[in-house]
Every structure is written in C-alpha cells, then in structure tokens.
SEVO-725851 format. One record per residue (C-alpha): x, y, z; residue in three letters; residue number from 0. Coordinates in steps of 0.2 Angstrom, whole numbers, plus 2048, in hexadecimal, padded with zeros to 3 digits. Each point is the difference from the previous one (the first is absolute). Layout:
> u_v_w_aa_i
> X_Y_Z_ALA_NUM
...
! end
This chain:
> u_v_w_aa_i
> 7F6_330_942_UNK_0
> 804_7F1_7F7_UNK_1
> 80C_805_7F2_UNK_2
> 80F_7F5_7FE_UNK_3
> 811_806_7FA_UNK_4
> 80B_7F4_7F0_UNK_5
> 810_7FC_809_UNK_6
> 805_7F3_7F4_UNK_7
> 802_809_7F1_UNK_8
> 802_814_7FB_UNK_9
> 80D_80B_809_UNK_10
> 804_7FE_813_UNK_11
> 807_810_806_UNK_12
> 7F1_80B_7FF_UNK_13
> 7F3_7F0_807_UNK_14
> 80C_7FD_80E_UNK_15
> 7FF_813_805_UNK_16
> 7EE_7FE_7FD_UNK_17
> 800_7F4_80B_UNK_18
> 80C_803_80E_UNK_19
> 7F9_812_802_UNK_20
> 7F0_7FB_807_UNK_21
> 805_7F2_80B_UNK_22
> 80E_80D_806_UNK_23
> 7F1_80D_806_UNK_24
> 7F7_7F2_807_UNK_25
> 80E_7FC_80B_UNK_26
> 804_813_804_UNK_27
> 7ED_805_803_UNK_28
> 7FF_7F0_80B_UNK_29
> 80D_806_80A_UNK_30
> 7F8_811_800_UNK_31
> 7F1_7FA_807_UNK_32
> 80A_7F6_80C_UNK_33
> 80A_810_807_UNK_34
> 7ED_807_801_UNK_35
> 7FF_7F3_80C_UNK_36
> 812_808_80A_UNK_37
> 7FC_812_7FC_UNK_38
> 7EF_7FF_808_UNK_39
> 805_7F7_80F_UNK_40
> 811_80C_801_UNK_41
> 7F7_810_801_UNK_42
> 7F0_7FC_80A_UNK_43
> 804_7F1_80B_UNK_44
> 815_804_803_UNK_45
> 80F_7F4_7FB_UNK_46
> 7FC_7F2_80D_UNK_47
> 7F2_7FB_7F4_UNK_48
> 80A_808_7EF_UNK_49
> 80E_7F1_807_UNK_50
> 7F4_7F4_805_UNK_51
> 7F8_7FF_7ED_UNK_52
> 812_800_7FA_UNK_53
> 807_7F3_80A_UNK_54
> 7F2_7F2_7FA_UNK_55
> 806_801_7EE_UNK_56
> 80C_7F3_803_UNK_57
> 7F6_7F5_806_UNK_58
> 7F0_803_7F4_UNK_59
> 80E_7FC_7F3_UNK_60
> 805_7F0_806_UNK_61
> 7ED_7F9_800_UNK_62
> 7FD_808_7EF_UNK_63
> 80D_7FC_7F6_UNK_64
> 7FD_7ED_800_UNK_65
> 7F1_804_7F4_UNK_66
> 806_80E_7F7_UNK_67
> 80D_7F4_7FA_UNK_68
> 7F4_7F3_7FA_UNK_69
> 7F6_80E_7F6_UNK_70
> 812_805_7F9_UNK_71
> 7FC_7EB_7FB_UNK_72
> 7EF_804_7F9_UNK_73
> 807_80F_7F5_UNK_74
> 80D_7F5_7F7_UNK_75
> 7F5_7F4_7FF_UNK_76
> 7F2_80A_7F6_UNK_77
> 80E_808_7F7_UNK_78
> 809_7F0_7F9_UNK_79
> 7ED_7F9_7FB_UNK_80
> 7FB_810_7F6_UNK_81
> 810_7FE_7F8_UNK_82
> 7FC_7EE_7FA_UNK_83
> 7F0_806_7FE_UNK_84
> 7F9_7F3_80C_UNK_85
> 7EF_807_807_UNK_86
> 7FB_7F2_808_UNK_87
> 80E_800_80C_UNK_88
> 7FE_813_801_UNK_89
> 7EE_7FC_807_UNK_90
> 807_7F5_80C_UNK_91
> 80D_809_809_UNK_92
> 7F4_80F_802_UNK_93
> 7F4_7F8_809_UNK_94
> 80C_7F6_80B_UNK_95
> 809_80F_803_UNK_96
> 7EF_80A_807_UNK_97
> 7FE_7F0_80E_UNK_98
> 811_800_804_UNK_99
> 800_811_805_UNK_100
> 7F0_801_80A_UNK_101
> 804_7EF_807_UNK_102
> 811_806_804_UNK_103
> 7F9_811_807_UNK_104
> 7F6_7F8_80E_UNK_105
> 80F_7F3_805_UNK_106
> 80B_810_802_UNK_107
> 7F1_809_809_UNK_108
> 7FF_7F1_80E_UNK_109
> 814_7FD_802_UNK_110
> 803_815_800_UNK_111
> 7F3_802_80E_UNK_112
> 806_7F3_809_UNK_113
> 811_803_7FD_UNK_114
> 800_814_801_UNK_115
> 806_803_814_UNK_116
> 80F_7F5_7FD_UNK_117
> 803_807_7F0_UNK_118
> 801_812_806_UNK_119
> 80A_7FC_80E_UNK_120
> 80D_7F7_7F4_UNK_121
> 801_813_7F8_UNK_122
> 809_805_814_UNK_123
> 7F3_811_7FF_UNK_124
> 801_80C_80C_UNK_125
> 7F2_7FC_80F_UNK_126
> 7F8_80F_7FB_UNK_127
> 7FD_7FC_7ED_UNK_128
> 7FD_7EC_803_UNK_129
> 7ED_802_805_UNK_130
> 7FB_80C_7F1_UNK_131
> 80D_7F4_7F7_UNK_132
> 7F6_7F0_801_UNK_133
> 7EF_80A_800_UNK_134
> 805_806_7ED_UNK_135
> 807_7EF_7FB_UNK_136
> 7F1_7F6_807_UNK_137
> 7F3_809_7F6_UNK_138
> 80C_801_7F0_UNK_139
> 7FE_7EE_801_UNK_140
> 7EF_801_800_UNK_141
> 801_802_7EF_UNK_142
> 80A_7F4_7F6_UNK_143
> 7F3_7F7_7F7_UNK_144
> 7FD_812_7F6_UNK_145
> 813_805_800_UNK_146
> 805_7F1_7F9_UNK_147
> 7F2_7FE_7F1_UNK_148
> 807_812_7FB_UNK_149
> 80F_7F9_7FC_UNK_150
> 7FC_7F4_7F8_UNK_151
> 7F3_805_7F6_UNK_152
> 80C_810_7FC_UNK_153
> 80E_7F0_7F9_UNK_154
> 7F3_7FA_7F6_UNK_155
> 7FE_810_7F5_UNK_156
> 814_803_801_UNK_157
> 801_7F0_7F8_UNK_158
> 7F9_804_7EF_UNK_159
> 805_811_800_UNK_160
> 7F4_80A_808_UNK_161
> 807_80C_80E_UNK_162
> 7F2_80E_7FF_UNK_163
> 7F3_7F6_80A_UNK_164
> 807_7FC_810_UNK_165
> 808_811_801_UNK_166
> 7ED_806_7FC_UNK_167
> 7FA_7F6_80D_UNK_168
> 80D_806_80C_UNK_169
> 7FD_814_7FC_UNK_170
> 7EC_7FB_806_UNK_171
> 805_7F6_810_UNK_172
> 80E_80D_804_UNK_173
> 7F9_80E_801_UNK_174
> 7F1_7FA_809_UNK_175
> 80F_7FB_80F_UNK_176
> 803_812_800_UNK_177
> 7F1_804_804_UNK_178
> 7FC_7F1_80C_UNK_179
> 811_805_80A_UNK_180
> 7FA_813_803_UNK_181
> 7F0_7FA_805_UNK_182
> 804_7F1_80A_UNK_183
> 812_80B_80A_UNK_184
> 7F8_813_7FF_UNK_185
> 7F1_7FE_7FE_UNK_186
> 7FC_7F1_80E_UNK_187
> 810_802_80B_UNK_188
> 805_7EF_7FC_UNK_189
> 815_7FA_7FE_UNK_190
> 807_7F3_7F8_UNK_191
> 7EF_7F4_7FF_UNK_192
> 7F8_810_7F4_UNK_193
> 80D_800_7F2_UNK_194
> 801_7EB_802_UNK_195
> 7ED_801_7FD_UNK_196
> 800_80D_7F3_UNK_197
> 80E_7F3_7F8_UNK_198
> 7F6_7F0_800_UNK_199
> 7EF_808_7FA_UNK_200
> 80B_809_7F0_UNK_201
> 809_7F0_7FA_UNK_202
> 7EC_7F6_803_UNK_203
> 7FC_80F_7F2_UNK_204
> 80E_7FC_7F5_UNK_205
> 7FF_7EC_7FF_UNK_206
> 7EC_803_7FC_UNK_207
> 807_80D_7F1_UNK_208
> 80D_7F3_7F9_UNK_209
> 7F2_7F1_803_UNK_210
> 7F2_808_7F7_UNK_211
> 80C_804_7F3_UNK_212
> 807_7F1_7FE_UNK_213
> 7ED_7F8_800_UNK_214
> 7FC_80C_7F2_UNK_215
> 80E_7FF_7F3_UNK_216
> 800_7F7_7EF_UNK_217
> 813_7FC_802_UNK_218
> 803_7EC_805_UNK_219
> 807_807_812_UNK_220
> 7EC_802_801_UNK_221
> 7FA_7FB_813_UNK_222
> 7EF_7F2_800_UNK_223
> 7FA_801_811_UNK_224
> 7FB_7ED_7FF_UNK_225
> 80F_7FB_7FA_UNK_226
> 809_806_80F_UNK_227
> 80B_7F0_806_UNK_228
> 811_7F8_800_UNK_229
> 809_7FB_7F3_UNK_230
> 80D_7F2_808_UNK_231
> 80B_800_7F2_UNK_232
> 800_812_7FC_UNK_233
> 802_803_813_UNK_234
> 80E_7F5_801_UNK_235
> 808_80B_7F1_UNK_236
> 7FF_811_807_UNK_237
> 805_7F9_811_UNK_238
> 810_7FA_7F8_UNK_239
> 804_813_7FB_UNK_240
> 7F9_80A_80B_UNK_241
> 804_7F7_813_UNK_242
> 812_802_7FC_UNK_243
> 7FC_813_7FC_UNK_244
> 7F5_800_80F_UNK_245
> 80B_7F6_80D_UNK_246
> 80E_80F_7FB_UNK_247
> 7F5_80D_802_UNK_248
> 7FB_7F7_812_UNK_249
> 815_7FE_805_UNK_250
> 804_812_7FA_UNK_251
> 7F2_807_80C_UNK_252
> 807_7F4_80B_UNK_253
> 80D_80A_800_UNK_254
> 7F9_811_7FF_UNK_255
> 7F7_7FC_810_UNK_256
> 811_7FE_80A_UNK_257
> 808_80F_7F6_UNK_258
> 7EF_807_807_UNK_259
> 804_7FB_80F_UNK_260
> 810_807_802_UNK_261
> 7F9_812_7FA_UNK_262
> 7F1_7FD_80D_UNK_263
> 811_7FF_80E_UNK_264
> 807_811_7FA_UNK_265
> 7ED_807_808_UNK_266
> 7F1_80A_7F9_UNK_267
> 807_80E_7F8_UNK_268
> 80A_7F3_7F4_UNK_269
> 7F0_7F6_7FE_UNK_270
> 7F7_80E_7F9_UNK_271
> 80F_809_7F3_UNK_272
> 801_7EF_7FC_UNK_273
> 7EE_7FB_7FC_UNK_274
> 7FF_813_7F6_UNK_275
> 812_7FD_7F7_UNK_276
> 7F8_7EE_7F9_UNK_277
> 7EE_805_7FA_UNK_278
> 80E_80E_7F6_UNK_279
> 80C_7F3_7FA_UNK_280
> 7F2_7F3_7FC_UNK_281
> 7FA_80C_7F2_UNK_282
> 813_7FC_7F5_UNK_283
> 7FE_7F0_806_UNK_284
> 7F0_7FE_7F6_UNK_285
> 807_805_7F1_UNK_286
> 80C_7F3_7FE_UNK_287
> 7F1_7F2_807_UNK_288
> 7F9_808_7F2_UNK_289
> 80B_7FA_7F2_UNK_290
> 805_7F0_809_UNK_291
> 7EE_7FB_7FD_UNK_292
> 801_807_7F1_UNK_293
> 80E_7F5_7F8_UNK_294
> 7F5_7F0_80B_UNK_295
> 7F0_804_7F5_UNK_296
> 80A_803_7F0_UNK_297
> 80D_7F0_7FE_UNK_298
> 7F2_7F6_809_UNK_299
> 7F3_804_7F2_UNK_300
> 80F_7FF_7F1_UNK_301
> 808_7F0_809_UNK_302
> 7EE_7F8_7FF_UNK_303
> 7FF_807_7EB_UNK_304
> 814_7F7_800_UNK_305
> 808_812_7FC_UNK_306
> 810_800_80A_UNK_307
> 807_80E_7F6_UNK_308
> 7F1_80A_805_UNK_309
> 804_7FA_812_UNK_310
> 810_807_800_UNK_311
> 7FD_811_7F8_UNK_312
> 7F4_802_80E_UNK_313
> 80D_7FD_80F_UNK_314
> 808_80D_7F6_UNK_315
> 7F3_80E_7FE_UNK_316
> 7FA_7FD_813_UNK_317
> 812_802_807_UNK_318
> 802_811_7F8_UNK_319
> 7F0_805_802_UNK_320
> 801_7FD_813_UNK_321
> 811_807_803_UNK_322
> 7FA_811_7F9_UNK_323
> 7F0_801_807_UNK_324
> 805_7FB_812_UNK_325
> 811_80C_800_UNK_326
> 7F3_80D_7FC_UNK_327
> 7F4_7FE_80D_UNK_328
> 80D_7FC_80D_UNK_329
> 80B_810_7FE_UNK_330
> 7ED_809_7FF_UNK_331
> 7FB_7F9_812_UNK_332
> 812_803_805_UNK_333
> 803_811_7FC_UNK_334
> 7ED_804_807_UNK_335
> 801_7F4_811_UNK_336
> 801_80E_80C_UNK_337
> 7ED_805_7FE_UNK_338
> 7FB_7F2_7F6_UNK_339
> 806_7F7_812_UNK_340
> 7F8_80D_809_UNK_341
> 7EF_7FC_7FB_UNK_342
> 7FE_7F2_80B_UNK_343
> 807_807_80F_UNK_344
> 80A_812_803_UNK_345
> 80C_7FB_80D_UNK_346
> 812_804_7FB_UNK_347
> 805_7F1_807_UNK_348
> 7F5_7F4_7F7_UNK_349
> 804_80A_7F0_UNK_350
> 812_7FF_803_UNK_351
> 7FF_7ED_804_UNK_352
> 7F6_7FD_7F2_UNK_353
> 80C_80A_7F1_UNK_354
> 80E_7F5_805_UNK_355
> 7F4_7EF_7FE_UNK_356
> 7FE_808_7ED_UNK_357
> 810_802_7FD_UNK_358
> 805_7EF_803_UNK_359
> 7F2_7FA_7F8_UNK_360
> 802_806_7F0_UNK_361
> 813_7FD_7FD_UNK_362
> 7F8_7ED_803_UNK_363
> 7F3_804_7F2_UNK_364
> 80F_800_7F3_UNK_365
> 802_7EE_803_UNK_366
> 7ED_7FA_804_UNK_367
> 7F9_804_7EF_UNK_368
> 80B_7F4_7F7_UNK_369
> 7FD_7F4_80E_UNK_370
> 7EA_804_7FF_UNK_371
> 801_7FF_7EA_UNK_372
> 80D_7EF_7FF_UNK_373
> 7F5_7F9_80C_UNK_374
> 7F0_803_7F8_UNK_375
> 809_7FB_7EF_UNK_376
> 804_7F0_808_UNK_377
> 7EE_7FC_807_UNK_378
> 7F9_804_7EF_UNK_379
> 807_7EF_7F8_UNK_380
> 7F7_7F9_810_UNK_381
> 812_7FF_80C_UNK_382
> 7FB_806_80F_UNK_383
> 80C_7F8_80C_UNK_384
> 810_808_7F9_UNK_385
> 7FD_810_805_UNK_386
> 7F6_7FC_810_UNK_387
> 811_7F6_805_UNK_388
> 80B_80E_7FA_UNK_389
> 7F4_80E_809_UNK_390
> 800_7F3_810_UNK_391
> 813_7FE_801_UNK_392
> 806_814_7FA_UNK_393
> 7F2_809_809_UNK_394
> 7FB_7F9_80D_UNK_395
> 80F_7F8_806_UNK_396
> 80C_80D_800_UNK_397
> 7F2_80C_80A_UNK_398
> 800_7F3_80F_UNK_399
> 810_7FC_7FF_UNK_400
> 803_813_802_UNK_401
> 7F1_803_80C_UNK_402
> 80A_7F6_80C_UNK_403
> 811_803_7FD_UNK_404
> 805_811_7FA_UNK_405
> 7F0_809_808_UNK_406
> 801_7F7_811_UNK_407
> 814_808_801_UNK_408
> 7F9_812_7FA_UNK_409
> 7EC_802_803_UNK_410
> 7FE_80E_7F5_UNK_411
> 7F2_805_7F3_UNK_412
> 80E_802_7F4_UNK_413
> 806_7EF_802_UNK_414
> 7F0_7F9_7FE_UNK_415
> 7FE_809_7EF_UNK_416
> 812_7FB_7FA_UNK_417
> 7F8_7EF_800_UNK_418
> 7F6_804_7ED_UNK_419
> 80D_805_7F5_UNK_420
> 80B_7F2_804_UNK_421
> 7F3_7F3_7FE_UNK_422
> 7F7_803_7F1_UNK_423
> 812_802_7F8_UNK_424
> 805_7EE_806_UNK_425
> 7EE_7FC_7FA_UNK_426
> 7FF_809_7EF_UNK_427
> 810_7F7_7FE_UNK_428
> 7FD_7F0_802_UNK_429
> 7EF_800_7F5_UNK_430
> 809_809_7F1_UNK_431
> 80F_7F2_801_UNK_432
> 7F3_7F3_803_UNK_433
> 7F4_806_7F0_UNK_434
> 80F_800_7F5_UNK_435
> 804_7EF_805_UNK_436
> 7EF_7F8_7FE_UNK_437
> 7FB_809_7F0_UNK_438
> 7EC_7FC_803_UNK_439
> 7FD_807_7EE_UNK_440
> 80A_7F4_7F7_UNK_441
> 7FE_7F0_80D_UNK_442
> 7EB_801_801_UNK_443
> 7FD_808_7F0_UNK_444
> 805_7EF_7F9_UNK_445
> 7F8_7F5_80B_UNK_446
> 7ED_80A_7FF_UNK_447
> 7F8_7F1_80A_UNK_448
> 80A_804_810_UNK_449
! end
C-alpha cells in the first residue's frame, strides 16, 4: 500500500504501462460502477429515472471539475518535489491538499443544494424526468466532502507512482455500490434517491481507505492528522496549475450541459441511448486519461530531477502506448455495442440511437488522445494554462458555435454527434502546433526555478 515506483531513472516503457494500466481500470471499473447506477434504475425503475441519472452528469461535472483540476495541481506538485528530492515541500502540499478538498467538498455541497433546481432545468429535461432528475443530483451532492478527498488522495499516490491503491480502494467501495444499489432499488422499491445513496456511502468507504493509508505509510506523501492545514505558499502554487486545468474542465462541462441539452430536446428515448452509449464510450476514453496522466506524473517527476531527455522520451512512449491501447478497446466496444448497449436498456430504439453516438465518438477518439497526452506533457513542466486555452478555444467553442448554428438548422442526434470529431481535431491541432512551438523541455529545463 505504500510502494513507490523510480520514474527518474531505469527504462520507461514497461513503468509507464505499469503505471497507466491501473489508473486505466480505475477509470473503467469507476465507470462500471457508475452504469451499475444506469443498469439498476433502467431495469427496475424504467428509463425516466435511467435519463434522469444520465442527464445530471453534466452538471455534477461542472461543480467537480474545479477541484479535480487543483488536485491535477497537487499531483505535479508532489511529483516535481520527489524529483528534487524535497520532502519537506512533499509534506506540505499533502496536507494542504487534504483541507482543500474537504473544505472545497462542503462549499460545493451548500452551492449544489442551493443551486440544484435551476441547474436541472438548464439541462431543458422532459417534465417527466425533471423531479427524479433533481431528487438524484440533490443527494449526489450530499456527498462532495467524501467525493472529493477520493480524488485527491487517489492524486497523491499517482504522484509518486503508486497506482495500485486507489484502484484497491475503488474495488472495496465499488462493489459495495453494487450491492447498496440492489438493496436500496429491488430490494426497498426506491428510484433514483437509492443508487444516489448507495453512491455517496461507497465513495465515504473509499476516501477512509486512501486516508488510513495515507496515515499509515513510511513514504514522505505520509498523512499527520495534526499537521492538517494550509500551506499559503504551497497553495498558491498548486492553484497556479491546477485552476487553469479546473476552470477548463468547468467550460468544457459548460458546454457538455448545452450539447446535453440539445440531446434532452430530441426526447427520452435519445436521453437514454445516449446515457448507455457514454458509460460505453467512457471506458476508451479512460484509456487515453490513463496515459495523459501518465506522461503529467512522469516529465513532472524528471522535470523536477532536470532530465529533459527523459521528458521527451516519455511524451514519446505515452503517445504510442495510448494510440494502441484506445484503438483496441474502441473497435472491442464498437464491434460488441449492440448487446453491450443492450444491457442498460433493450429497446431497439435506444440501442439504435445509442450505436450511432459510438460511432461518432470513436472517430473523435483518433484526435483526443494526442490532444489528453500533449496536454498532460505540458502540465507536467507545471504549464497548465496552454492547454486549458487551447482545450477552451478548440473544444468547447467550436461545440457551441455548432450547438447553435448547424444543429438549430437540422435537429438531429447525428448532427449533435458530428460536433466530436470536428472539435478535438481543430483541438489536437492546435495543442500539437502549440507544443512544437513552445518546446517546455528545452525552455523550463534550463530555468529549474521557474
């Protein structure tokens, strides 16, 4: 549970698989357990409640992702002081990180509660689906304090190298939804409030794994309880990487919530391919998240040791790896979508509906895994707000712009979906042209202090 893995000096292509691979099933049995959650109400409760949990990921998203930028701060931050070997400021930004997220949990449980009714009716959800819709998101919010200290405590053992605990943690608190969901939806006749429930109790179980381990380890990431505060400086320096990364993350669900919205406008049978076709897609998708964090945690911890060759040859590995591992899983879910999709729900509409969102979305995957590793090359020198700009600008714009142009002309789901491929391609574009030009290796290798 506290093993740490050499990422400045021995081979890299076998220790980035080592460590990408994990993180990748983390990402893929999150979102296992999260279709749990779809499965459970899609069979027992019908797709009113299956859309109403669907609909709300936007919107969870947009108050999330805030903080799960600042921990992508915390991670490079741990990462650049292993590799200069600096224990003290390892300390530091552990324990600041741990109030940030408890602190920031309760802020987003108070605004999302308040917040939640207006939020859900931004999302333009059928009147049949918008009570069960803000029932779900109010008592999802519930639990932000604990869903937030999982991820960070999970960036804290990513940081020097240690992938295997979170997904550990993970397994416990995942299976244990299962469970909850059948009990709570079967077994008491509840909706949507029973797999929100189930949801918050599980990640409570996870954050208390990660903390105790984090309490018991030898390793300088090593959690004192009474040295639990801020450390202004080192908070100002995580806020300077991860808000940019957070604030992008915050825009682009921005945006998912009016692409939503226009997929809410198409009606319930839509909602519901589309909700199954994402927790499909989502698994490729972690994948390349897997190797984008892969190459942050790797040039953060050589960048920190000044080994910009090492840097460079990791951008490298990560792009091959993750083209080849993500055109493998996509073509996998692709050619197996019928009763993969059929799992969630078995009407031949939703089914058809939600084949033509994969389709789309995995011709866009051929652009976003360069887009997800350059940008997490580029956060690992600590420059977070190139490819938050370039993800702003590429993604996001070009989706509103097609939102309401081209899809208010010819409101179909196809149009909608057309909107991917063509974004991430302008994006992936502009981040590789801008990563050539700035050349981070060369230009902050030489100036360690920056």
């Amino acid at each position: 549970m506290g093993s740490r893995m050499d990422m400045i000096n021995g081979s890299l292509g076998d220790k980035i698989i080592k460590y990408a691979i994990p993180l990748a099933v983390t990402g893929v049995l999150q979102q296992l357990f999260n279709a749990a959650d779809l499965a459970v109400v899609g069979h027992f409760s019908g797709k009113e409640a299956m859309a109403a949990v669907g609909s709300n990921a936007p919107v969870i998203g947009l108050l999330v992702n805030l903080f799960v930028g600042i921990s992508l701060g915390s991670n490079v931050m741990i990462a650049k002081s292993i590799g200069q070997g600096d224990n003290g400021k390892i300390s530091k930004t552990v324990h600041t990180s741990v109030i940030v997220a408890l602190f920031g949990g309760l802020f987003l449980t108070v605004l999302g509660e308040l917040l939640a009714p207006g939020a859900v009716k931004m999302l333009d959800v059928p009147g049949e689906v918008y009570p069960l819709a803000v029932k779900y998101l109010r008592i999802y919010l519930a639990g932000m304090p604990v869903i937030l200290l999982y991820n960070f405590e999970a960036a804290i053992f990513r940081s020097c190298g240690n992938t295997q605990t979170p997904l550990v943690a993970l397994v416990v608190s995942g299976i244990l939804n299962v469970i909850l969901n059948l009990f709570f939806v079967r077994g008491l006749g509840m909706d949507v409030d029973g797999v929100a429930t189930a949801t918050v109790i599980s990640n409570l179980v996870s954050s208390a794994i990660l903390f105790a381990a984090l309490v018991k380890t030898e390793l300088a990431i090593q959690i004192n309880p009474r040295k639990l505060r801020v450390h202004w400086d080192v908070l100002g320096q995580i806020l300077k990487i991860g808000v940019p990364a957070g604030i992008q993350g915050m825009i682009f669900s921005f945006a998912n919530i009016i692409v939503q919205s226009a997929v809410n406008s198409l009606g319930t049978t839509v909602m519901a391919a589309s909700s199954a076709a994402f927790n499909l897609e989502i698994f490729s998708y972690y994948i390349m998240n897997s190797f984008g964090q892969a190459c942050t945690t790797f040039t953060g911890q050589n960048y920190g040791a000044g080994k910009g060759d090492r840097c460079r040859k990791a951008l490298k590995l990560c792009l091959l790896q993750s083209a080849v591992s993500t055109a493998a899983v996509s073509c996998l879910i692709l050619l197996f979508s019928r009763p993969l999709l059929s799992i969630f729900n078995t009407d031949p509409d939703v089914i058809a509906a939600g084949r033509i969102r994969l389709e789309y979305i995995f011709f866009a995957y051929l652009f976003s895994f360069a887009q997800e590793v350059l940008s997490g090359y580029l956060r690992g020198f600590g420059v977070s707000f190139i490819p938050a700009a370039c993800s702003v600008i590429g993604i996001c714009g070009v989706r509103l712009t097609w939102i309401f142009t081209v899809f208010s002309q010819k409101p179909s789901f196809a149009t909608i979906m057309q909107v991917y491929p063509l974004s991430l391609g302008i994006t992936a574009a502009v981040i590789l042209t801008v990563t050539l030009f700035v050349k981070p290796s060369k230009r902050y290798i030489v100036h360690p202090e920056l």
